[in-house]
C-alpha positions in Angstrom: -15.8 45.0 24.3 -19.0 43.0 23.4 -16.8 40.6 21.1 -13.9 39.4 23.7 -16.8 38.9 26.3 -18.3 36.8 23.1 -14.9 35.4 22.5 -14.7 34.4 26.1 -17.9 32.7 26.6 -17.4 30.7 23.6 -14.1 29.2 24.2 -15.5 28.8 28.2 -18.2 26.8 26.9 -16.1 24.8 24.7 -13.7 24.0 27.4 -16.5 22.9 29.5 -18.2 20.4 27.5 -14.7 19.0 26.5 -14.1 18.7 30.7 -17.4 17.3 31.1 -18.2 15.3 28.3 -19.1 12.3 30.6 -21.4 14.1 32.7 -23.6 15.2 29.9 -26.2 13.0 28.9 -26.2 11.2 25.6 -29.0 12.7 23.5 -27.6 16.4 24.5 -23.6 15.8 23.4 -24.4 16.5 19.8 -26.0 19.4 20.1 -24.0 21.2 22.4 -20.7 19.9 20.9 -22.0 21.1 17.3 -23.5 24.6 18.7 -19.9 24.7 20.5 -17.8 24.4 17.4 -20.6 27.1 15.6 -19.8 29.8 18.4 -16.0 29.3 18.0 -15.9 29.5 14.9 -18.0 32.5 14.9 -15.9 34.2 17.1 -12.7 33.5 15.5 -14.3 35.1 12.3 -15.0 38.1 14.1 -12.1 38.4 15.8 -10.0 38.4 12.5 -12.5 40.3 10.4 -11.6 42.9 13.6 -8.4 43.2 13.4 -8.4 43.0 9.3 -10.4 46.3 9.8 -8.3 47.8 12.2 -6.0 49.1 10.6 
């Protein structure tokens, strides 16, 4: 349960500073777009690490 809401709220965030991109300021783009990508990823890992131990 804890990793799809973690799946969720990562591929939310990521679809919210790809929406928004011009809204955020300058100096913060970087940062949220790299710490984005991080949680993706991370969640994509977990999710097939989960179902590689599933069976």
């Amino acid at each position: 349960m804890e990793l799809a809401v973690f799946t969720i709220v990562a591929f939310v965030l990521g679809g919210v500073l790809i929406m928004n991109r011009e809204r955020i300021p300058e100096r913060l783009r970087r940062p949220l777009a790299v710490t984005a990508v991080f949680l993706i990823a991370a969640a994509f890992v977990m999710v097939i690490a989960r179902f590689m131990t599933a069976g």
